[in-house]
N, C-alpha and C positions, 0 to 999 in steps of 0.2 A: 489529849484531854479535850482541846476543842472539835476534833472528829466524834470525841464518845457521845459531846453535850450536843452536836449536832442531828445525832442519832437518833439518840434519847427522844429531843424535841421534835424532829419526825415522825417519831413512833407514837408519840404523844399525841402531836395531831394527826396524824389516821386514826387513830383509837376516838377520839373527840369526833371527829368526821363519820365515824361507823357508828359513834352509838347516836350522834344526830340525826345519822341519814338514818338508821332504823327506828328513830323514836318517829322520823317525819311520817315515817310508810307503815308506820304500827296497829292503826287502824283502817285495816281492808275494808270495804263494802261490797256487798252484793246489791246488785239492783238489776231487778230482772221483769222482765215481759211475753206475751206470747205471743209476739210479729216480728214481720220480715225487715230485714236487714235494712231492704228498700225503702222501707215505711218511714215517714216522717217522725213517727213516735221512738221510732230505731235510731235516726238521724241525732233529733232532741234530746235524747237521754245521755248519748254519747259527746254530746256536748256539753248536755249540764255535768257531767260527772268530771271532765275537763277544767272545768268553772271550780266547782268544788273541791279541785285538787288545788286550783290554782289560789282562789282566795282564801284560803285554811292554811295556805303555805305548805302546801304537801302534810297537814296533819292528816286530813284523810284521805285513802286513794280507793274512785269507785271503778268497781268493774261490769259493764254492761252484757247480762245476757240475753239476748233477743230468741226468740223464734220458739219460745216451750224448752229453752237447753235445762231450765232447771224445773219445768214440772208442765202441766197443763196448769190453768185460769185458777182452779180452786185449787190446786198444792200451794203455789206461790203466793196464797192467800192466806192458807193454813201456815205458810213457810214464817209467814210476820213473827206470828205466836213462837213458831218453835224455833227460831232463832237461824235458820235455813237460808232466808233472805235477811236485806236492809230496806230497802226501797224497790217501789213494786210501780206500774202503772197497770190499773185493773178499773172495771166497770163498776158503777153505782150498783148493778145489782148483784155484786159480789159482796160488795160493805154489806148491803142489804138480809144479806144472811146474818151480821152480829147485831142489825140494828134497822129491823123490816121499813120503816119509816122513809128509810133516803133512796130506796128503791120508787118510788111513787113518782119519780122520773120516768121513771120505766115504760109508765101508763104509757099506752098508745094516745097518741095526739093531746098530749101535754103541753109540747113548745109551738107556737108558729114557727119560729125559724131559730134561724144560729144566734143572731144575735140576742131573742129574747134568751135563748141557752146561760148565753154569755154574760146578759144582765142579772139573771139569776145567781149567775155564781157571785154576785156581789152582793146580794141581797141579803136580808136579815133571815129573811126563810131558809137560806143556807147554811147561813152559821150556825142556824138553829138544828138544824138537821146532821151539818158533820159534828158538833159536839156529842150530840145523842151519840154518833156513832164512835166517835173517841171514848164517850162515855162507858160504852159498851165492849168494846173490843181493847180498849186502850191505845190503838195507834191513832194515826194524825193524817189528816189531809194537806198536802202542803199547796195542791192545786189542781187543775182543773185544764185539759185540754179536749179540746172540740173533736169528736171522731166522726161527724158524719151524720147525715141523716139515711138513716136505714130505708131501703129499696129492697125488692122480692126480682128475684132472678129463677126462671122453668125453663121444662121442654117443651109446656103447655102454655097455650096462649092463656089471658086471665086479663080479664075487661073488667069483671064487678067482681064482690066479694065471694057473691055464689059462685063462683069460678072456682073458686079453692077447697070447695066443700069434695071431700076424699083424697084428697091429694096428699102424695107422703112428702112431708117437708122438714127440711132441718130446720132445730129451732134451736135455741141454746138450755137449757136447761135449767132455766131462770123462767119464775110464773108471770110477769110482765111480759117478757118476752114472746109467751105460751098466747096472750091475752089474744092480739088480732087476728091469727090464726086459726086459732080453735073457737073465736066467735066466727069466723067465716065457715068452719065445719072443717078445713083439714086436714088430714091424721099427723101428727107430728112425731119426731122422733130427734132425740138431746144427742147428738152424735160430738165428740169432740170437735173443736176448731182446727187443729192440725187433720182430721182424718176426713172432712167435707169434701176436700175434689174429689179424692177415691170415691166416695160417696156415691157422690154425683156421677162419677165415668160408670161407675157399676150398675147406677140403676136402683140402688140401696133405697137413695130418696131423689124425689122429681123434680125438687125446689129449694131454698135456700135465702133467708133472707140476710144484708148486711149492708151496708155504705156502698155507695159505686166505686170510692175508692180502695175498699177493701176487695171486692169482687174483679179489679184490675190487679190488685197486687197480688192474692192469692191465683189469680188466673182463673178465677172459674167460670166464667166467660167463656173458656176453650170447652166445658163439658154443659152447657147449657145456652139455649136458643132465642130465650124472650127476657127482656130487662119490664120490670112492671115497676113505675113510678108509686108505691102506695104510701109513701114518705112516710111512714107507719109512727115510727120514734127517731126523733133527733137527739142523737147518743153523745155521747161525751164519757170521758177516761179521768178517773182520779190517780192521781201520782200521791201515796201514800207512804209514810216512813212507819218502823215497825217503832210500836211503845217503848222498849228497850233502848233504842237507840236515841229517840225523842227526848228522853228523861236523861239521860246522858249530857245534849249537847246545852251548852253554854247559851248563852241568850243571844249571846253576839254570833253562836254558830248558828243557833235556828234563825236567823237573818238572815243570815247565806245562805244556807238550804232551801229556806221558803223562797227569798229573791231571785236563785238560780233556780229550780224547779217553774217558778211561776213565768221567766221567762223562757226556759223553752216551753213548755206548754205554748206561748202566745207566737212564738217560731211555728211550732207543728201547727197550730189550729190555721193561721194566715196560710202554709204551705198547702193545707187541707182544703179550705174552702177553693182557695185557685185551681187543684187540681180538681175538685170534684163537678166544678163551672165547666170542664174541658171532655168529663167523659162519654157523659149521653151520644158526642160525633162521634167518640173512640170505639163507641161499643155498635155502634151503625157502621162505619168502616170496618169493625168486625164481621157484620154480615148477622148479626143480630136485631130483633125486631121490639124497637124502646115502646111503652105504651105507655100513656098518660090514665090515669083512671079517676073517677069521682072517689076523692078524700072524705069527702061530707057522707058520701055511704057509707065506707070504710069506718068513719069515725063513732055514726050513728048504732052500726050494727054493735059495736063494740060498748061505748055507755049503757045501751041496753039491755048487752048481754054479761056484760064483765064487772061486777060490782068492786068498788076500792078495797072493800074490807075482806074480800078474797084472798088479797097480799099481804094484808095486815098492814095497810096504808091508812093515812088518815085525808078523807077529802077536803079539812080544813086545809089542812096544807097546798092540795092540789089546787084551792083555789087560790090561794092566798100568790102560786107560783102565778096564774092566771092574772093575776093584778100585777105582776114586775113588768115594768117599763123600761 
């Protein structure tokens, strides 16, 4: 009798133990991006989703896909909506398509540097802007990590702006992004992010603009000659949860979610800025030729040839960024 009751209460608790351990693990996530594994933003995610297992108590467990495993930039985008993804780290001019306004980033030479980036994302002009886009799309920003100030990488040498006039160069497939280029004259071509070094080795297109730190981690540095300082846009990556899942979590989960998301985000951007200090030597011990160019050209030719309302931006707001301290 005491062997059966002992049994019994055995089987009782694994059965207790199985449906707890599956209630912990019942909600899967997807959270996914389109870089390298090596990338700080790869590193971060992988971390926050750790965080997020850990302080929910294993009620949710995230799975990080890096590298385009679950789409290119605008699937994982669309993925929010159709239930695809959970959690995405993607560019302001990706929101920008449900809510043109918080694209206005995008402008060429918007920020002075990282930090006013950084202050921005605190600022009232912000919140005003990821709302519209929450408003519009239904998901949520939960934060904000520094990517980089974008640099233009040839096989051609390129001093001034007229330098670029004919030149086939990848650009992203975003009109911001379109903006200093095509005021320089040129010809541009929206090739995906995963398919650029091919690109580039083939001769497809002659140029390429991205961060120094992205241009070390995709390597393309090995199929192109001249690093061109034109610090065109200083970019930054929102970490976005899909509306669905938003609406879902507890108050006290989107605490956690926002808290762990916002710090890694503040992980990658510190690991970002230090490595990006380091690579202008990397890329001259590469045997590549770095150039420095006048910004205020660059900058000029652009105001005067790229109007905001092109995007469907509004320049109150540009200015308004223009005044964060």
């Amino acid at each position: 009798m005491l062997k059966k009751m002992t049994m019994m209460l055995a089987v009782s608790a694994a059965a207790m133990f199985a449906t707890t351990h599956a209630g912990m693990a019942q909600t899967k996530l997807k959270w996914a991006h389109v870089y390298e594994t090596s990338e700080p933003f790869h590193t971060a995610s992988v971390w926050a989703a750790q965080e997020i297992g850990k302080r929910t108590n294993g009620r949710y467990t995230v799975d990080v896909y890096p590298a385009s495993q679950l789409g290119k930039e605008a699937d994982i985008n669309q993925g929010l909506s159709l239930g695809s993804v959970d959690i995405i780290i993607s560019g302001s001019s990706f929101a920008a398509k449900s809510f043109a306004p918080i694209g206005v980033t995008y402008y060429p030479y918007t920020f002075r540097d990282s930090d006013h980036l950084l202050a921005y994302t605190k600022s009232d002009i912000f919140k005003e802007l990821a709302k519209g886009y929450e408003d519009k799309s239904g998901h949520h920003i939960v934060a904000v990590t520094y990517y980089g100030v974008r640099q233009t990488s040839s096989n051609k040498p390129i001093k001034s702006c007229a330098d670029l006039k004919g030149l086939k160069m990848r650009v992203p497939d975003v009109p911001a992004y379109l903006a200093m280029p095509r005021a320089c004259g040129a010809n541009t071509a929206p090739i995906a992010f995963a398919e650029v070094y091919l690109a580039l080795q083939n001769g497809t297109v002659e140029a390429q603009e991205n961060p120094l730190t992205t241009i070390e981690a995709k390597k393309f540095y090995e199929v192109q000659k001249h690093i061109v300082l034109t610090g065109h846009i200083v970019d930054h990556l929102n970490t976005v949860v899909a509306g669905a899942l938003w609406k879902k979590l507890s108050d006290e989960d989107k605490k956690i979610f926002t808290d762990v998301a916002q710090e890694a985000a503040a992980k990658a951007t510190a690991e970002i800025k230090q490595n990006e200090a380091k690579l202008v030597a990397f890329f001259k011990e590469k045997g590549l030729t770095v150039t420095e160019v006048d910004k205020n050209e660059f900058r000029d030719t652009v105001l005067k040839n790229v109007a905001f309302e092109t995007f469907g931006y509004r320049k109150a707001d540009w200015e308004k960024i223009q005044d964060v301290k």
